[in-house]
C-alpha positions as a Markdown table, in Angstrom:
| # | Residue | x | y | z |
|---|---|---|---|---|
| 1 | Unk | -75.3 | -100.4 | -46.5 |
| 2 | Unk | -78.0 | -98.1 | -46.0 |
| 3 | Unk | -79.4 | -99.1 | -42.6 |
| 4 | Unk | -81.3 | -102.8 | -41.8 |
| 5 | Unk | -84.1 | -100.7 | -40.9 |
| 6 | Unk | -87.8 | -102.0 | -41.5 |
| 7 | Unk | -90.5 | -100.4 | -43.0 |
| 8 | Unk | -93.3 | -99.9 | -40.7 |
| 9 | Unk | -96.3 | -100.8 | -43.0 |
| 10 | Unk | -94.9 | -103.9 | -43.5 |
| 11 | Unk | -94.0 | -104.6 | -40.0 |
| 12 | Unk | -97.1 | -103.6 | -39.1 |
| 13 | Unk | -99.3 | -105.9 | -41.8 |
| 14 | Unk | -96.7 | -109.2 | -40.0 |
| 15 | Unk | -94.5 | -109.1 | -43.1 |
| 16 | Unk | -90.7 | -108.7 | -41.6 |
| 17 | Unk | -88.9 | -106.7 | -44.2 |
| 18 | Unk | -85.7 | -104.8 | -44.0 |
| 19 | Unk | -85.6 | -101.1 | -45.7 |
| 20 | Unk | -82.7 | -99.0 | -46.3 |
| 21 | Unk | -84.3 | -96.0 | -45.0 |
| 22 | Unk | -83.2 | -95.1 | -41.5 |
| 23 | Unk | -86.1 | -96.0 | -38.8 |
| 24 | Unk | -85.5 | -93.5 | -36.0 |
| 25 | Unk | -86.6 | -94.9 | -32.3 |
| 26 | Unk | -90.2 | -93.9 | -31.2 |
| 27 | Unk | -89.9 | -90.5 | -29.0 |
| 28 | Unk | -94.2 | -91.2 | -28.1 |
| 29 | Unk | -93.5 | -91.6 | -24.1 |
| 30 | Unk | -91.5 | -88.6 | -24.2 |
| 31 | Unk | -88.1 | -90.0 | -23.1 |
| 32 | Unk | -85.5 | -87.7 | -24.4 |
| 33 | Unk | -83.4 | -89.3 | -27.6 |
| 34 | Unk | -80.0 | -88.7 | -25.9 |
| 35 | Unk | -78.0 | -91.6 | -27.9 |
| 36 | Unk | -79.6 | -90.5 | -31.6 |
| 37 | Unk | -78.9 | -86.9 | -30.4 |
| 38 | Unk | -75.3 | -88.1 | -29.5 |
| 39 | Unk | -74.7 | -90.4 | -32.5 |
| 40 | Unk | -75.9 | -87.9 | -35.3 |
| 41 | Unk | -73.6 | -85.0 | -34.0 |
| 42 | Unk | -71.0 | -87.3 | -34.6 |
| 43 | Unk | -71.9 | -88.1 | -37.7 |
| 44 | Unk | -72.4 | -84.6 | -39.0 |
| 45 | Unk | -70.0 | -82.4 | -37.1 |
| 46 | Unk | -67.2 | -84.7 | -35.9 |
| 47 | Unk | -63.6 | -84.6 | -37.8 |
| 48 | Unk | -63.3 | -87.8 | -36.9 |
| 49 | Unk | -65.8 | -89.2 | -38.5 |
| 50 | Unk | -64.3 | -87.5 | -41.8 |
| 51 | Unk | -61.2 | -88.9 | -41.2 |
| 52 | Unk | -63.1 | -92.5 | -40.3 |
| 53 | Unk | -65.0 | -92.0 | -43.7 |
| 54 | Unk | -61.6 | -91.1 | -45.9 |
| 55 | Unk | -59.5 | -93.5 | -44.0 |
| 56 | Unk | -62.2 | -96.3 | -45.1 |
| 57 | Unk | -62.4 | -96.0 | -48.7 |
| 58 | Unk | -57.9 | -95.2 | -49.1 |
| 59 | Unk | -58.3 | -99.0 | -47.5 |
| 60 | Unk | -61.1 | -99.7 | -50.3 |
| 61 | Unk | -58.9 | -98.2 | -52.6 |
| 62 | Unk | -56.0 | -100.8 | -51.9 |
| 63 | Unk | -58.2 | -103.8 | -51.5 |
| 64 | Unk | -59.6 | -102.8 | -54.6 |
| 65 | Unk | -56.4 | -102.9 | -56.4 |
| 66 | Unk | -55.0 | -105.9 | -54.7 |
| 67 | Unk | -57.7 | -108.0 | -55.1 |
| 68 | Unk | -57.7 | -106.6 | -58.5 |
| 69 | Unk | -54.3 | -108.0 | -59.2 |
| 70 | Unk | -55.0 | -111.3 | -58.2 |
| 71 | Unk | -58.2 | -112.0 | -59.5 |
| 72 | Unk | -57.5 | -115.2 | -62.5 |
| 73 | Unk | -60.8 | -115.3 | -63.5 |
| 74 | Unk | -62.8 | -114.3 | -67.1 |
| 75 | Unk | -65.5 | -112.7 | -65.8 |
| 76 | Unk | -65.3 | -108.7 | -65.6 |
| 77 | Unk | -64.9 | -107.6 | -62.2 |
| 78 | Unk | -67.3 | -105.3 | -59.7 |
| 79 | Unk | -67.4 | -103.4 | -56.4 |
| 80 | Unk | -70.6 | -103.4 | -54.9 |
| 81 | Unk | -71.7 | -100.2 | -52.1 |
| 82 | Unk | -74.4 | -99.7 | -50.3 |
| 83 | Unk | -76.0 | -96.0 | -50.8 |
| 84 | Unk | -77.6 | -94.5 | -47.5 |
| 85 | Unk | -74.4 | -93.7 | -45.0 |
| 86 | Unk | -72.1 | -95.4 | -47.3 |
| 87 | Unk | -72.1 | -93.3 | -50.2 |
| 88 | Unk | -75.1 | -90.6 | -49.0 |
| 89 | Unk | -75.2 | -88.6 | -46.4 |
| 90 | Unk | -78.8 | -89.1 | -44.7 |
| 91 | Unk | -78.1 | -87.2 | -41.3 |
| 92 | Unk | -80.1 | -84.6 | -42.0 |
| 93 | Unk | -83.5 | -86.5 | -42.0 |
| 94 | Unk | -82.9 | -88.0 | -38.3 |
| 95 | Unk | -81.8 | -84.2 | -37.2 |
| 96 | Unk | -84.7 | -83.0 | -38.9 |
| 97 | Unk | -86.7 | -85.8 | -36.8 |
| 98 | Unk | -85.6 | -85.1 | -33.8 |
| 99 | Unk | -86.3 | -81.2 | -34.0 |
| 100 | Unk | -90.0 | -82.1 | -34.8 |
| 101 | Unk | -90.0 | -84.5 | -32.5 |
| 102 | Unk | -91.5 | -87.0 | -34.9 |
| 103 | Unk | -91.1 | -90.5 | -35.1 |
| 104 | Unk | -90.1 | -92.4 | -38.4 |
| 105 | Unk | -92.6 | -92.9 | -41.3 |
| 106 | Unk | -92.2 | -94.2 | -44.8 |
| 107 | Unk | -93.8 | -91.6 | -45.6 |
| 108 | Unk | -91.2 | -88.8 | -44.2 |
| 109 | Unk | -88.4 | -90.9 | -45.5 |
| 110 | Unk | -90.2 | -90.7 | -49.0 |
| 111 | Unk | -90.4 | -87.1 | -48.5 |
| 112 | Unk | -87.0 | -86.8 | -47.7 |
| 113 | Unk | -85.3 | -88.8 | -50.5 |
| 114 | Unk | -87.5 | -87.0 | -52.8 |
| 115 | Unk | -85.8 | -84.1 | -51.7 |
| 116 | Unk | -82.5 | -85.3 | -54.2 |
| 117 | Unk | -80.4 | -83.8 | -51.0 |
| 118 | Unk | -78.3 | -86.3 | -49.7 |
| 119 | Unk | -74.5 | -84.9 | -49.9 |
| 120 | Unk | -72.0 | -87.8 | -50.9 |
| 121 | Unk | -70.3 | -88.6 | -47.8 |
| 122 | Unk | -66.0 | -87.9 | -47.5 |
| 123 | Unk | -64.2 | -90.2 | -49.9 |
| 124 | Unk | -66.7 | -91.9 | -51.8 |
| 125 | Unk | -66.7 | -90.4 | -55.1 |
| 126 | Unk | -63.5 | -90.1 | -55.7 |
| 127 | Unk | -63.1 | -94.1 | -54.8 |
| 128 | Unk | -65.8 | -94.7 | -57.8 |
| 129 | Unk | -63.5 | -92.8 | -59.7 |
| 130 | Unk | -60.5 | -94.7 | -58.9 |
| 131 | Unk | -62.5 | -98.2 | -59.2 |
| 132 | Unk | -64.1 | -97.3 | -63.0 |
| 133 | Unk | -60.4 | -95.7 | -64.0 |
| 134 | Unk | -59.3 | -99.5 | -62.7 |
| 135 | Unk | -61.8 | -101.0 | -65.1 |
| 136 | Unk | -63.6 | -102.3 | -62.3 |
| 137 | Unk | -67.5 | -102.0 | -62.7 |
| 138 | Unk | -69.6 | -100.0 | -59.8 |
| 139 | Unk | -73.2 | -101.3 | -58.9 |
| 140 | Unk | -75.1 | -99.8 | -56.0 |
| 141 | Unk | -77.3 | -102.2 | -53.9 |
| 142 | Unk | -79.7 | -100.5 | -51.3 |
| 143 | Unk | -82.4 | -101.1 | -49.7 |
| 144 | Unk | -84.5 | -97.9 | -51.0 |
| 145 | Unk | -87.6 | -99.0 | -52.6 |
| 146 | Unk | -87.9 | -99.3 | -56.3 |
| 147 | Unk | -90.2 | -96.3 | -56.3 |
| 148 | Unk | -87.4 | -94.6 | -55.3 |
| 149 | Unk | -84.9 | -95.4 | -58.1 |
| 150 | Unk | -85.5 | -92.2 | -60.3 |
| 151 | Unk | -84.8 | -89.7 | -57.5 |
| 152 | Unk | -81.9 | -91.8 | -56.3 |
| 153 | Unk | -80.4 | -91.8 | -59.8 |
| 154 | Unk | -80.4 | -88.3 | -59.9 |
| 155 | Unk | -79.0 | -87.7 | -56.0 |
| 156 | Unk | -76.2 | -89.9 | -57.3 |
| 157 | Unk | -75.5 | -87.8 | -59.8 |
| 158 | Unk | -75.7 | -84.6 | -58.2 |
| 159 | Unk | -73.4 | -86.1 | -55.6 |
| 160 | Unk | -70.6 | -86.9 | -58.3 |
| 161 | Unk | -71.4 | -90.7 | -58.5 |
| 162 | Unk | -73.7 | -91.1 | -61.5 |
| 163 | Unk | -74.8 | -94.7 | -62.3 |
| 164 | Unk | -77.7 | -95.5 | -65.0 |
| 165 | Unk | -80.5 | -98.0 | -63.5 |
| 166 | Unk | -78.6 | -101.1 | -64.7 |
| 167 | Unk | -76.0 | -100.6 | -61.9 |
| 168 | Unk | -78.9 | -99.8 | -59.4 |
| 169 | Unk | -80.4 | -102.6 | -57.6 |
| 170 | Unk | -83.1 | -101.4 | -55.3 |
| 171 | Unk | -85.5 | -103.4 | -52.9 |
| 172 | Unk | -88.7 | -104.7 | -54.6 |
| 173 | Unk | -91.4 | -104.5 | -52.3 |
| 174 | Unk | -93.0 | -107.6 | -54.1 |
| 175 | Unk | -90.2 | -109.7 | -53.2 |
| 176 | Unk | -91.6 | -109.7 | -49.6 |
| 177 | Unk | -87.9 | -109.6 | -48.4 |
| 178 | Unk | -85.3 | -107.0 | -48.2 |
| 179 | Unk | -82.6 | -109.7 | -48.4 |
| 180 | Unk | -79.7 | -108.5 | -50.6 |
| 181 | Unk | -79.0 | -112.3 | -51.8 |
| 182 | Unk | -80.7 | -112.4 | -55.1 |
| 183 | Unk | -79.7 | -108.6 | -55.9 |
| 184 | Unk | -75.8 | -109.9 | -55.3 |
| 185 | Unk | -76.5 | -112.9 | -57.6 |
| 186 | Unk | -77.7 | -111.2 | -59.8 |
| 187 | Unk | -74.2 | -109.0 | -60.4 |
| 188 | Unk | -72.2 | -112.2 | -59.6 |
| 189 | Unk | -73.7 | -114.5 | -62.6 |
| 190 | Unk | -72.3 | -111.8 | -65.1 |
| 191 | Unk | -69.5 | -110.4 | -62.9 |
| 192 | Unk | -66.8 | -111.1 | -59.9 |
| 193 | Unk | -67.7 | -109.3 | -56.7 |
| 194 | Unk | -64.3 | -108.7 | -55.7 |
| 195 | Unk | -65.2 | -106.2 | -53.0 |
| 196 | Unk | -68.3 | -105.2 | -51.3 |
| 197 | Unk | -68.6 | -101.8 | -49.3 |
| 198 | Unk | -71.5 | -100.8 | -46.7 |
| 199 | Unk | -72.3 | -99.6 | -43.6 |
| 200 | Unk | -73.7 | -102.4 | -42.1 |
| 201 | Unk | -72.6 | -106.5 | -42.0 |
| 202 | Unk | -75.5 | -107.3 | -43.9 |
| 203 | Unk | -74.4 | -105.0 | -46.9 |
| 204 | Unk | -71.5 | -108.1 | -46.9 |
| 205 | Unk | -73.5 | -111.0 | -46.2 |
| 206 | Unk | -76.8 | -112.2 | -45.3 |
| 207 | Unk | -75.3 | -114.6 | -42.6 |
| 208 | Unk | -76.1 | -110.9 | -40.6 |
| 209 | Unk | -79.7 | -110.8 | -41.5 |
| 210 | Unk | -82.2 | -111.2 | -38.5 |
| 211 | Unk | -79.9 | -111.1 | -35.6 |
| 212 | Unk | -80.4 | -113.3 | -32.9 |
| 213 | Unk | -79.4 | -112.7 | -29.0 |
| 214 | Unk | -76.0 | -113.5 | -29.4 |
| 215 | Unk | -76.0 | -109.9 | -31.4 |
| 216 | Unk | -73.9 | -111.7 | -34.4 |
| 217 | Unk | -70.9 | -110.8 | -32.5 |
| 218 | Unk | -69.2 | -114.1 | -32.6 |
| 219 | Unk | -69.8 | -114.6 | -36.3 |
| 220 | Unk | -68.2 | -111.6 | -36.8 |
| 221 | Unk | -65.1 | -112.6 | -34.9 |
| 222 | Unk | -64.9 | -115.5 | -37.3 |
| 223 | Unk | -64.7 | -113.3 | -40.4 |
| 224 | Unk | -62.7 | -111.1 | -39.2 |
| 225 | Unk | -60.0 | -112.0 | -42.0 |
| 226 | Unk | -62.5 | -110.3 | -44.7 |
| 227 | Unk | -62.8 | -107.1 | -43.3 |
| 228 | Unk | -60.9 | -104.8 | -44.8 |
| 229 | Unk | -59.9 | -107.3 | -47.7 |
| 230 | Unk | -63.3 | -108.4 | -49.0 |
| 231 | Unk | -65.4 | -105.8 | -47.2 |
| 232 | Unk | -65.4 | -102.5 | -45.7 |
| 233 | Unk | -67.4 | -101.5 | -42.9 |
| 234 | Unk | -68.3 | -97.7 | -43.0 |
| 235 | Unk | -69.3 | -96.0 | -38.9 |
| 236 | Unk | -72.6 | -95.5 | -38.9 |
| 237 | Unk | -73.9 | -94.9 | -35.0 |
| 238 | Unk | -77.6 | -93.8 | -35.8 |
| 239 | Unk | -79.4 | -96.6 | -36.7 |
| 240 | Unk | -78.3 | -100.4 | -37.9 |
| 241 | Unk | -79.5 | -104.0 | -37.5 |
| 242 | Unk | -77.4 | -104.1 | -34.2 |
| 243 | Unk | -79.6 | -101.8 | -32.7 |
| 244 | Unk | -82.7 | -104.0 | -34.0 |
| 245 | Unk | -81.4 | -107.1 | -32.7 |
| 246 | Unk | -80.8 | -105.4 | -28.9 |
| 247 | Unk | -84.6 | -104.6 | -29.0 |
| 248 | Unk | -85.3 | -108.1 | -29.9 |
| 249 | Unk | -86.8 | -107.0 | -33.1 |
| 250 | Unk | -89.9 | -105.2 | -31.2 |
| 251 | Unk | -89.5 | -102.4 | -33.0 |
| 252 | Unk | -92.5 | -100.2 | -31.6 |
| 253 | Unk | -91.3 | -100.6 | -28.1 |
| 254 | Unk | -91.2 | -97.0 | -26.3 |
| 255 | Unk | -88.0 | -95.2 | -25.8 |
| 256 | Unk | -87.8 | -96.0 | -22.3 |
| 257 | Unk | -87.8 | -99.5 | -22.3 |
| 258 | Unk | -85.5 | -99.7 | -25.3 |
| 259 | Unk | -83.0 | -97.4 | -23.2 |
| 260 | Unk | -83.5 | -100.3 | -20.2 |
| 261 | Unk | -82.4 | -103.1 | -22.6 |
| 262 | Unk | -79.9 | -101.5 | -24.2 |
| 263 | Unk | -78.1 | -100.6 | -20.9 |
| 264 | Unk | -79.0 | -104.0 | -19.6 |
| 265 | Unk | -76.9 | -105.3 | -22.3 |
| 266 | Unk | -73.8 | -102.8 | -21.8 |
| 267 | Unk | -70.6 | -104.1 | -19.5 |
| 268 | Unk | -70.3 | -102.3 | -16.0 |
């Protein structure tokens, strides 16, 4: 589910709002960006991550059809995916980044997404396929900005996966809050959610919103039984809430004191 990343202007005017483009870590006191470095090389030139990627949505495939099977209800069933490192591939923005040695910006994620370049990442379009030849209906929740919706549409659709705008529920800035809660009610009062797909916990739930010092890690543990039936977790090292919550949320911190913290954390 594209990334729990915030937007800066809002951040910035005391508004705490999460944003679905990815918000790379400030490179201003010149410490170098090893881990991003690391973690995007992975995501674009490992064949593991392929086979993480394809591996994820054959499991999607059968939860799909199992949970298909046993569903009793009347209401038409849905998937619901996350776009950005779920369905799109977004890797190229943090490389590009990085090269310039740039920090994030709305305004170089709105240059980038209006780009239309995003590649569909391994396995997702053909599990659309599968779900719509199931009867099952696909919606997209992200946490791309409304202005964005156009220019997603047709990225979708260049990437095999197109949706029209009543299957696209993107992040109204108005709202003052990125939650994903009223966009999944929204689908749920007409249809049954009977399996949710994302890159990140919060794409599931917004129990994962905001994470606190205990990281989330124990209310994971306690819904462990949903992973892989009710939803799929997509890799996605680059960017995430979990990376928000070791930073305590202090998200203009400079790189070298985010490295401290984050090492801090790690067992030895």
């Amino acid at each position: 589910m594209k990334p729990l990343s915030v937007i800066l202007g809002l951040v910035a005017a005391g508004i705490i709002a999460t944003s679905c483009a990815p918000k790379t870590n400030s490179q201003s006191d010149g410490e170098p960006m090893t881990h991003l470095l690391l973690a995007t090389g992975w995501f674009q030139q490992s064949a593991e991550m392929r086979a993480c990627y394809y591996q994820s949505y054959n499991l999607a495939k059968m939860a799909l059809k199992d949970n298909l099977q046993n569903y009793k209800g009347q209401k038409p069933t849905a998937v619901v995916l996350d776009i950005d490192e779920t369905v799109l591939d977004n890797s190229p923005f943090e490389a590009k980044l990085m090269a310039d040695r740039q920090n994030y910006s709305d305004s170089a994620w709105m240059e980038w997404s209006a780009r239309e370049e995003a590649l569909a990442l391994p396995g997702a379009a053909d599990f659309i396929a599968y779900a719509r030849e199931l009867g099952v209906e696909v919606f997209f929740i992200s946490n791309r900005i409304e202005e964005e919706s156009e220019r997603t549409l047709k990225n979708l659709a260049q990437a095999g996966m197109a949706v029209d705008s009543a299957h696209l529920l993107l992040y109204d800035l108005s709202k003052k809050t990125s939650c994903k809660d009223e966009r999944r009610n929204k689908v749920s009062a007409d249809y049954e959610i009977i399996l949710f797909i994302g890159d990140n916990l919060s794409d599931y739930t917004s129990l994962f919103d905001r994470r606190d010092s205990s990281l989330a890690l124990t209310l994971a543990d306690s819904l462990r039984n949903d992973f892989g039936r009710k939803f799929i977790i997509l890799p996605n090292p680059m960017y995430g809430e979990w990376e928000n919550a070791i930073y305590e949320h202090k998200y203009s911190l400079p790189m070298s004191e985010k490295n401290r913290m984050m090492l801090e954390l790690l067992r030895k």
